[in-house]
C-alpha positions in Angstrom: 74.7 74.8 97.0 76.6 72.6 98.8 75.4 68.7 100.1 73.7 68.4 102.7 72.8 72.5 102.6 69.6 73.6 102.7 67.2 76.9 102.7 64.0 76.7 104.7 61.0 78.5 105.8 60.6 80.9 102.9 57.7 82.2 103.9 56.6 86.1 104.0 55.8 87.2 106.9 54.5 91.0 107.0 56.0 93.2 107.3 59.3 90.9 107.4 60.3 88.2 105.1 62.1 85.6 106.8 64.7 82.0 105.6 66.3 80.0 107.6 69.5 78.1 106.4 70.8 75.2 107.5 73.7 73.0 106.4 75.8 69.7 107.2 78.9 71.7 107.5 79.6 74.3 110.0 78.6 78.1 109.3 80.0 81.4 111.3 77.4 84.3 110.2 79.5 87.0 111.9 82.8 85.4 110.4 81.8 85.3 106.9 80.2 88.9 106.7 83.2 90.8 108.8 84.5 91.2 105.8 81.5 93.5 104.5 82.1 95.9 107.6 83.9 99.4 106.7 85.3 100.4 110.2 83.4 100.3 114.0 81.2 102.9 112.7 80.2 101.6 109.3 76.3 102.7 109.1 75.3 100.2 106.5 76.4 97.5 109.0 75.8 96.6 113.1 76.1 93.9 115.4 73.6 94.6 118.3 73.8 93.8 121.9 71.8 90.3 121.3 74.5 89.2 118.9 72.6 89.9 115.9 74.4 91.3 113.0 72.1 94.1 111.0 72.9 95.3 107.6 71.8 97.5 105.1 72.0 96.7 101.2 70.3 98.2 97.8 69.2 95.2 95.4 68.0 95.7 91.8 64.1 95.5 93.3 65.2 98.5 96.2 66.4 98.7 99.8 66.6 95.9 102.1 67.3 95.9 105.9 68.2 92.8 107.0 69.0 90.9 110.8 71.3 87.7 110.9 71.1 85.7 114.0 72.8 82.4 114.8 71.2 79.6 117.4 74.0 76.9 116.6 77.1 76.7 113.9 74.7 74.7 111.7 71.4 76.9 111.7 71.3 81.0 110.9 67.6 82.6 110.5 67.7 86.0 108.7 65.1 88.3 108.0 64.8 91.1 105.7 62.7 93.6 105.5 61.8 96.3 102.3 61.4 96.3 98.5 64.1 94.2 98.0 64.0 91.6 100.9 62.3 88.6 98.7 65.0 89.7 96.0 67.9 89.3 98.9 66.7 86.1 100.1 67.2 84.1 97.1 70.9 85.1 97.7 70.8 84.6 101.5 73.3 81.1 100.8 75.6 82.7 98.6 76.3 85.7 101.1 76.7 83.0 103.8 79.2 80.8 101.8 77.2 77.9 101.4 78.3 77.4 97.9 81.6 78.0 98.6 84.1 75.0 97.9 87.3 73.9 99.5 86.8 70.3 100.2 90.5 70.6 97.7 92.0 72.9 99.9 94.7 70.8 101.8 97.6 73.7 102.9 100.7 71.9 103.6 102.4 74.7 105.8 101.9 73.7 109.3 100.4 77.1 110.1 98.0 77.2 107.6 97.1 73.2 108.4 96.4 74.0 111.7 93.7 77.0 110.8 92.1 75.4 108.7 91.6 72.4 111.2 90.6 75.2 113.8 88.1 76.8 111.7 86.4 74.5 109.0 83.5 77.1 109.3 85.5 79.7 107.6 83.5 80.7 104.4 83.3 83.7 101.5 80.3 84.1 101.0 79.8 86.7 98.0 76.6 89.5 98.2 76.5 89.9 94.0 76.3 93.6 94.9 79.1 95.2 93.2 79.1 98.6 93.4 78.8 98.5 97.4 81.8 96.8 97.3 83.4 98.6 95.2 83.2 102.3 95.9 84.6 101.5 99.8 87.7 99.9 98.8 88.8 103.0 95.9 88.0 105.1 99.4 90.8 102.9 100.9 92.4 103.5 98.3 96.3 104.2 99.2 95.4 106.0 102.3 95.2 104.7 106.2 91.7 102.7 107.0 91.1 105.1 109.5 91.2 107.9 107.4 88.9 105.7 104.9 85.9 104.2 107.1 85.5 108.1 108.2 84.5 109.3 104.4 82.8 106.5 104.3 80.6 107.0 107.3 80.6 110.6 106.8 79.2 110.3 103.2 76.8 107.5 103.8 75.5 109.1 107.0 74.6 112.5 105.1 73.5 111.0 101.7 72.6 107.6 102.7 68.6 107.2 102.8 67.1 105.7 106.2 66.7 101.9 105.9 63.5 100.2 105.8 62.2 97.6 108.8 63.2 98.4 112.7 67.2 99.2 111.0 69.2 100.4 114.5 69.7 104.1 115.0 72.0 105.7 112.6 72.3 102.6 110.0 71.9 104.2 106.1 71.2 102.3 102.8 74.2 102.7 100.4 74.0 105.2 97.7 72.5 105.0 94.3 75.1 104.8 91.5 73.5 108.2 90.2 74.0 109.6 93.8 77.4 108.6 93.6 77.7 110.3 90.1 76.3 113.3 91.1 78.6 113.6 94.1 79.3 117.6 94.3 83.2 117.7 94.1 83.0 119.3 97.2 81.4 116.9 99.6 84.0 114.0 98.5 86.9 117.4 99.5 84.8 117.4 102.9 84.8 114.0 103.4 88.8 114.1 103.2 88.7 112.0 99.4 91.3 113.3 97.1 90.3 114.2 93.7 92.1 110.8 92.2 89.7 108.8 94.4 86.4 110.8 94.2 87.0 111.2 89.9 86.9 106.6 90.4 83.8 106.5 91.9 82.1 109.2 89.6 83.7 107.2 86.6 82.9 103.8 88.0 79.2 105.2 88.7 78.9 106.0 84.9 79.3 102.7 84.1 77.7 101.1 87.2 75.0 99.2 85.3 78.3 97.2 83.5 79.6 96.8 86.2 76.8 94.9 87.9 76.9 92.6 85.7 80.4 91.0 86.0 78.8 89.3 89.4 77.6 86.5 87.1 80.7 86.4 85.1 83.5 84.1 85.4 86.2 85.1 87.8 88.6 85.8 85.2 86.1 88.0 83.1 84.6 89.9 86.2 88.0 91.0 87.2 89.0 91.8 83.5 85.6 93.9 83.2 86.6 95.9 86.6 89.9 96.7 85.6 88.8 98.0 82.3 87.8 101.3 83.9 90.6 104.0 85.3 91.4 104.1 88.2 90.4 100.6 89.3 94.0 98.6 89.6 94.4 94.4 90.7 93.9 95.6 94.5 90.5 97.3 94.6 89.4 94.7 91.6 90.4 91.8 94.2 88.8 93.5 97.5 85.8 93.4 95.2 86.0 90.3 94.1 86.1 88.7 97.4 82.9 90.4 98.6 80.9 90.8 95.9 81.9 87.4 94.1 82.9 85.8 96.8 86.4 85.0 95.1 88.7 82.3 97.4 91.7 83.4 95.0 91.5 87.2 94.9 94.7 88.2 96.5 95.3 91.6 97.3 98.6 92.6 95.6 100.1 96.0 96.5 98.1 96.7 100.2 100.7 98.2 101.7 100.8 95.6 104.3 100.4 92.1 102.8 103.1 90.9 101.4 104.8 91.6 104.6 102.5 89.9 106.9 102.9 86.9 104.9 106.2 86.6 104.8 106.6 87.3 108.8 103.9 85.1 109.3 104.7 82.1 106.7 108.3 82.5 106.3 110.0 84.4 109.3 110.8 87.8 106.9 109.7 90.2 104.8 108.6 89.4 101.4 107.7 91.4 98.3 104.4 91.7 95.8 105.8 89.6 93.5 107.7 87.0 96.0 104.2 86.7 97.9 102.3 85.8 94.6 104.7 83.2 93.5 105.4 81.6 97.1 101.5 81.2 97.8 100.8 80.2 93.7 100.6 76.4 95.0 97.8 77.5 96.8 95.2 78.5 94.0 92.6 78.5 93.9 92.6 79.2 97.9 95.0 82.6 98.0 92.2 85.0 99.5 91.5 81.9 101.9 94.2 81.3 103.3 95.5 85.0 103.8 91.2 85.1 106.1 93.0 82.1 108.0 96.1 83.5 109.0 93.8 86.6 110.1 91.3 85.1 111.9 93.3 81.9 113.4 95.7 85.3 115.0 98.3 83.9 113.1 98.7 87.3 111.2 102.1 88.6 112.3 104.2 91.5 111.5 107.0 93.6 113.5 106.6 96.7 114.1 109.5 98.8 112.9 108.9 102.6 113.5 106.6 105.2 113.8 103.2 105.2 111.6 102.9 107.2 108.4 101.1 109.8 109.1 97.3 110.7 107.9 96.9 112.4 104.8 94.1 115.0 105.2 93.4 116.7 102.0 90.6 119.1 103.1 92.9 121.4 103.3 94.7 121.8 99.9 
């Protein structure tokens, strides 16, 4: 944890367990977890009309509901209610990035300066919760987001069990990795998942319990354990890695859009996989940070040249 951060007020209150954190240096609930949400719909994740920000999560001890709400950018109070709220509080700093460092962060491009300076709250925070990371991003696997956050909803919704505490209307707790495994072939066809994607999760689910466990390994070994399984390539091991371990160098080489906005954004034109890795390798151990800058500073740019692939729908083959 970092100086000057603190966690507070661990005291149970029943039905609903309750910390507040506090810290010397800024914090941004909403912007550190808007990474976790799957699409507008995503039923393991809400933001409510007061502001609060709900979300759903299974931890080793069982389901946990939990409400993050923010009075100031130094103070967030977040409750949690079920089996495994006392189990999710003891990582309530770590999924708000209060461990993350980048007092060494010092970007020289004026761009990148300038975010940083505008949003020194900026964290990745990291949930330790690997499979929930995990099988979202093989559903966005090579295939539009839209097309993705609807199997997602679609198979959470139907499978998903209803969340413990007051959860809002509609909010599900993520699968089991057994559910996952025992996915009939069919519902994954319904959902509009190809068989390449839905035969990943089924495999990853096999071996879920290994999985797990690279959330307290070093980066390096984590994303060596995660690419050891079929299937799972360096993009969907560094979209895990940034939200389950909370990873400020996981850059996402081959999204389809990346390199691109980088180079529009950075350099004034296009740039490839392998000219993005080597132009932002000054930057380690800060790649993944500085790519959340340019997106939330709206400094993301890229032209639009064209019309839109088109949406794959493979419920009907």
């Amino acid at each position: 944890m970092d100086g000057g951060d603190t966690l507070t007020s661990m005291t149970p209150l029943s039905p609903v367990d309750e910390v507040t954190v506090t810290s010397q240096r800024p914090l941004d609930a909403a912007l550190t977890l808007s990474p976790h949400q799957r699409g507008p719909g995503d039923p393991a994740h809400r933001r409510s009309a007061d502001g609060a920000i709900w979300r759903v999560s299974r931890q080793l001890s069982g389901p946990v509901t939990y409400r993050i709400t923010q009075s100031d950018r130094h103070t967030v109070r977040v409750q949690a209610w079920g089996p495994g709220a006392t189990e999710f509080l003891t990582g309530a700093e770590a999924l708000l990035g209060l461990d993350d460092e980048a007092e060494d962060f010092a970007p020289e491009h004026p761009k990148l300066a300038e975010a940083h300076r505008r949003f020194p709250h900026l964290r990745i925070g990291r949930t330790g919760r690997v499979m929930e990371a995990l099988v979202p991003a093989i559903l966005e696997q090579r295939v539009h987001g839209i097309d993705a956050f609807a199997a997602w909803r679609r198979l959470l919704t139907k499978f998903g069990e209803r969340p413990p505490g007051p959860a809002p209307d509609g909010m599900r707790v993520p699968l089991t990795a057994d559910q996952w495994r025992r996915m009939p072939s069919w519902e994954f066809h319904r959902a509009n998942v190809d068989p390449a994607r839905s035969k990943t999760i089924v495999q990853c689910a096999r071996v879920a319990d290994r999985l797990e466990q690279a959330s307290s390994f070093p980066r390096a070994e984590a994303t060596k354990r995660l690419r050891a399984v079929p299937g799972i390539g360096i993009w969907t091991a560094a979209e895990v890695a940034q939200r389950a371990f909370g990873d400020s160098d996981a850059l996402s080489v081959g999204d389809y859009h990346l390199a691109a906005v980088v180079g529009w954004s950075l350099l004034g034109e296009p740039i490839d996989d392998a000219q993005m890795v080597q132009y932002l390798a000054p930057l380690q151990p800060h790649r993944y940070r500085a790519v959340r800058l340019l997106q939330v500073s709206g400094q993301a740019v890229k032209p639009k040249f064209g019309p839109r692939t088109a949406v794959a729908d493979h419920r009907w083959h």
